[in-house]
N, C-alpha and C positions, 0 to 999 in steps of 0.2 A: 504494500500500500504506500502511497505517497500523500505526503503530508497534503495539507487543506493552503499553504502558502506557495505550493509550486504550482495551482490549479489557475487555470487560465483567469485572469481577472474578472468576464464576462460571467463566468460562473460560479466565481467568488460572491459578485455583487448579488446573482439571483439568490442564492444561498443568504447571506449576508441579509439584504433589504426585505426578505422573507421575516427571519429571525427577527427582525426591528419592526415589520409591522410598517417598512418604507414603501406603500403601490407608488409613487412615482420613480423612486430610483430602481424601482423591481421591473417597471414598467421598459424605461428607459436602457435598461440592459440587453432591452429586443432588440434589432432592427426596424423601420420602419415600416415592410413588408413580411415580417415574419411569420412561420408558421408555428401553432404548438397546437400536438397532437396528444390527446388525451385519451386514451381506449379506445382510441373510433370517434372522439368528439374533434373537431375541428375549429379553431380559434386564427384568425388572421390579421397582421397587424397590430397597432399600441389599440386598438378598439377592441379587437378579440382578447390580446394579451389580460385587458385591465379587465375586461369582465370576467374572463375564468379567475384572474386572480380573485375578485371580489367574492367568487358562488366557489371555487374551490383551494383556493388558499391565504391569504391572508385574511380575507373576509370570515374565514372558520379558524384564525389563530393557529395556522399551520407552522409547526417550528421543524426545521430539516437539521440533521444531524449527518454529517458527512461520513459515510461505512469508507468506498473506496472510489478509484476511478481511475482510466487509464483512456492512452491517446486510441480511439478508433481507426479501423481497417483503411478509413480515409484521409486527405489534406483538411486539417480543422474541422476534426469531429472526435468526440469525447464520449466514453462510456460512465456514467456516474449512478453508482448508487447511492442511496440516501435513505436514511429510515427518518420516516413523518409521523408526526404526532400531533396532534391538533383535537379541533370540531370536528372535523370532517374524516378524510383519509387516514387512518394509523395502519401503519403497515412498515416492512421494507422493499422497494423495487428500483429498478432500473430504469435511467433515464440515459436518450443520444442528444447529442448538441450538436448543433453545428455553428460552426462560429462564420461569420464574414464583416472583416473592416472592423475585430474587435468587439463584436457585440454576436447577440445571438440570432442566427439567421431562423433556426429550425430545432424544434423541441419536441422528441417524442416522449411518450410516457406508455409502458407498459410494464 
């Protein structure tokens, strides 16, 4: 495992502005076309991002705790697990990132 300080910035911040309860800096660590994929739910954009935030994580006091992560099969993309705890979700699973220009292009969840 590799520490939470060598994890790409982008995904520090989501982690990070989760934890604090920050939707704009949680918001802002997307891209402005971004995708996050939720089980098959589909969010697009700082419009999709901030409402899944609001109905499935910090809106339900979701706190992420960083398990592990490593660099993906591809150029900027991230395998990250996280165990959640919250309102809402409590569990551990795995999350893909993909980063572009520093921020997060594309987020799946399963």
């Amino acid at each position: 495992m590799t520490t939470a300080q060598e994890l790409p910035e982008a995904i520090r911040i989501f982690i990070d502005a989760t934890n604090r309860g920050d939707t704009d800096a949680f918001v802002n660590a997307f891209t402005d076309d971004a995708t996050l994929m939720d089980w098959g739910r589909e969010f697009t954009g700082h419009h999709g991002v901030r409402k899944w935030d609001s109905t499935d994580n910090i809106g339900v006091r979701s706190h992420f705790e960083l398990v592990d992560w490593s660099a993906g099969p591809d150029p900027d993309t991230y395998m990250v697990t996280l165990k959640v705890t919250g309102d809402g979700y409590n569990g551990t699973g795995p999350m893909r990132f993909e980063l572009r220009d520093g921020r997060i292009a594309d987020l799946r969840i399963s």
